[in-house]
C-alpha positions in Angstrom: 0.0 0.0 0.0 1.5 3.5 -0.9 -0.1 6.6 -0.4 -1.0 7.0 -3.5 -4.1 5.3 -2.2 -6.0 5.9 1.3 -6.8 2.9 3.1 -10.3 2.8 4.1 -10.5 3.6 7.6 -11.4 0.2 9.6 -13.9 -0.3 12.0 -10.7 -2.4 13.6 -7.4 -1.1 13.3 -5.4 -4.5 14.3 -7.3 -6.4 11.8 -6.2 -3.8 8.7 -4.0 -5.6 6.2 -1.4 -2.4 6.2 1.9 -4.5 4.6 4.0 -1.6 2.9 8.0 -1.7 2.4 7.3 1.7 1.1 9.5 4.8 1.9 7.7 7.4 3.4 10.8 10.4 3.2 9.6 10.7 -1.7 5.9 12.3 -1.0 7.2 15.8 0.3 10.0 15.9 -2.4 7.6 14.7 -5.5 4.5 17.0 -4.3 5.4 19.4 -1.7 1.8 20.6 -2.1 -0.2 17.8 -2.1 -1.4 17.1 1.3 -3.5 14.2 -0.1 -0.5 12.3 -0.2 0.9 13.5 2.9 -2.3 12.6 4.7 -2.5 9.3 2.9 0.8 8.1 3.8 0.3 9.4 7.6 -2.2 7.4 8.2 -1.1 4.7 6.9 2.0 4.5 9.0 -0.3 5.7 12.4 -2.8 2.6 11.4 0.4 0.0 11.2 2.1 1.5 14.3 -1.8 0.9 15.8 -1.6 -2.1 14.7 1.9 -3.2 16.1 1.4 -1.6 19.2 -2.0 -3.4 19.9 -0.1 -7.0 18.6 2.7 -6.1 20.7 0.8 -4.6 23.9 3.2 -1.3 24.2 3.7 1.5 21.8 7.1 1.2 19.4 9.3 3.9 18.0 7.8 3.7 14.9 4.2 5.5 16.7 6.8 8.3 17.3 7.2 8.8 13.8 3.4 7.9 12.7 2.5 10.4 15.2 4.8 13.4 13.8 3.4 12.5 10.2 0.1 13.0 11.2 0.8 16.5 13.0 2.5 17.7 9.4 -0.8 16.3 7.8 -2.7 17.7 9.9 -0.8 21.1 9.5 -1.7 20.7 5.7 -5.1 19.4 6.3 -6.6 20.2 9.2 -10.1 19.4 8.7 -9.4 15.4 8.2 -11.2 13.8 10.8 -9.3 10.1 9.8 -6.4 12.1 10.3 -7.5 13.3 14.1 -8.5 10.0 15.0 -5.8 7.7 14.3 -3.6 10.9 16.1 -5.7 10.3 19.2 -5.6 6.6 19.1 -1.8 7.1 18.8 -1.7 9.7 21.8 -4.3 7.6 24.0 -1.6 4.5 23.8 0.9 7.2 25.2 -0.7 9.1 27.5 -4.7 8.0 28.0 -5.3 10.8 30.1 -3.2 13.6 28.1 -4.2 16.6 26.7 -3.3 15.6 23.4 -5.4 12.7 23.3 -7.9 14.2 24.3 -8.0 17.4 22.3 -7.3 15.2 19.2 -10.1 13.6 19.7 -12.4 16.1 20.3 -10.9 17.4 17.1 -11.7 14.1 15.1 -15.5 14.4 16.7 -15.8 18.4 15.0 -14.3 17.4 11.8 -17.3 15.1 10.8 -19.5 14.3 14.1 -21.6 11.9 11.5 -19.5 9.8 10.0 -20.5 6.3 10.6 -16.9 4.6 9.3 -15.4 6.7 12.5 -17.7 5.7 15.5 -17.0 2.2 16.1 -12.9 3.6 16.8 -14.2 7.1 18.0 -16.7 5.3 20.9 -14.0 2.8 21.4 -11.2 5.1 22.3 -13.3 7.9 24.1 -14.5 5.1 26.7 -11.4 3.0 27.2 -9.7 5.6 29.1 -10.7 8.7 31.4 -12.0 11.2 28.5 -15.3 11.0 29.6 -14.1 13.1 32.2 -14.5 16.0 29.7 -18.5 17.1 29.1 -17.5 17.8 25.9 -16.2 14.4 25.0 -19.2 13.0 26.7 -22.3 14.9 24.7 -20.0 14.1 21.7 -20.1 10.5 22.1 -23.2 10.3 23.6 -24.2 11.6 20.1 -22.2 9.0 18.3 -24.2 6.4 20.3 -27.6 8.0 19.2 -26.8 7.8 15.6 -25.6 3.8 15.9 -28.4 3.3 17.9 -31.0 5.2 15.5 -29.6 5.5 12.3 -26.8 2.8 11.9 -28.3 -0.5 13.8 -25.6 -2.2 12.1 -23.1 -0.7 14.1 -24.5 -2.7 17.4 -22.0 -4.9 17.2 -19.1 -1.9 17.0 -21.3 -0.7 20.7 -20.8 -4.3 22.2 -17.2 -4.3 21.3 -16.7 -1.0 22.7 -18.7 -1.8 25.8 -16.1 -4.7 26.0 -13.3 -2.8 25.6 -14.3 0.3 27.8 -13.0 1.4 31.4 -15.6 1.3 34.3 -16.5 4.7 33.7 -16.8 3.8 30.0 -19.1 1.6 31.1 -21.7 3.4 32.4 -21.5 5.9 30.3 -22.7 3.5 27.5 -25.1 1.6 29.9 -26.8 5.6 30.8 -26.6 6.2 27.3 -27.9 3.2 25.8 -31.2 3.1 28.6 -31.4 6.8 27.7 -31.9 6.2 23.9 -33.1 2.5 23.4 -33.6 0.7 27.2 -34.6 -2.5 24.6 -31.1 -2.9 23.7 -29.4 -2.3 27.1 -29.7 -6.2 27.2 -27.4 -7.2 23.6 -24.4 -5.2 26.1 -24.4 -8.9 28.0 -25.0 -11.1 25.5 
């Protein structure tokens, strides 16, 4: 994969098939200007380092480097929500509790707050660690949960697996939420 193409964004990060040998240093000296490519590649390398760190249960060098890619794409672009997301999944594994995570993905929420191919990783991320702790954070997600709830029942599965996945507080958050919005399907969170 090169980033002449954009990976769709997975619902699952580890299970991406991300193999590349490419080098990452030609995009900025073919096409300083095009941050399409610069994008592309970043998140490329953010959703293998996401995917080594997760295999490997720790965070690798190579995150380092995925994460200053991403803040040059996102210097570029700023308005690429794939681009804030796979940053604050990247700063969550550093610091859970850290401002960057957190702002990044408050960041990825405001860039597209709709889009369906984000929530599964956006609800995941937002409840595994303390960032609930923000209000912000919480109407955002709590909105994310209405949509999959309402408009996406296909992504139940993506609410279980985040329900999984989530901290205590993460938890209740999506037990309020989901009794909140549909109490009939507070009972697939066990099963």
């Amino acid at each position: 994969m090169t980033a002449l193409n954009r990976p769709d964004f997975p619902k699952y990060p580890t299970k991406a098939n991300l193999n590349s040998d490419a080098p990452v240093e030609w995009i900025g000296t073919i096409s300083p200007l095009r941050s399409d490519l610069e994008g592309n590649q970043a998140l490329v390398l953010a959703l293998q380092a996401i995917q080594q760190a997760r295999a490997d249960h720790g965070l690798r060098a190579n995150s380092e480097l995925a994460r200053s890619r991403l803040k040059h794409a996102l210097s570029l672009a700023p308005y690429d929500a794939e681009l804030w997301l796979a940053l604050a999944v990247l700063e969550a594994g550093q610091d859970p509790d850290g401002p960057g995570a957190i702002e990044s993905l408050k960041m990825s929420y405001l860039t597209a707050p709709s889009d369906a191919r984000l929530m599964p990783l956006r609800l995941a991320t937002v409840t595994q660690f303390d960032a609930l702790a923000s209000p912000d954070l919480r109407d955002l997600a709590l909105g994310d949960v209405r949509l999959m709830l309402t408009r996406q029942p296909d992504q139940t599965p993506a609410l279980v697996s985040a329900y999984r996945q989530a901290s205590g507080r993460g938890k209740e958050f999506l037990k309020g939420a989901i009794r909140t919005i549909d109490p009939a399907r507070l009972r697939t969170l066990s099963g």
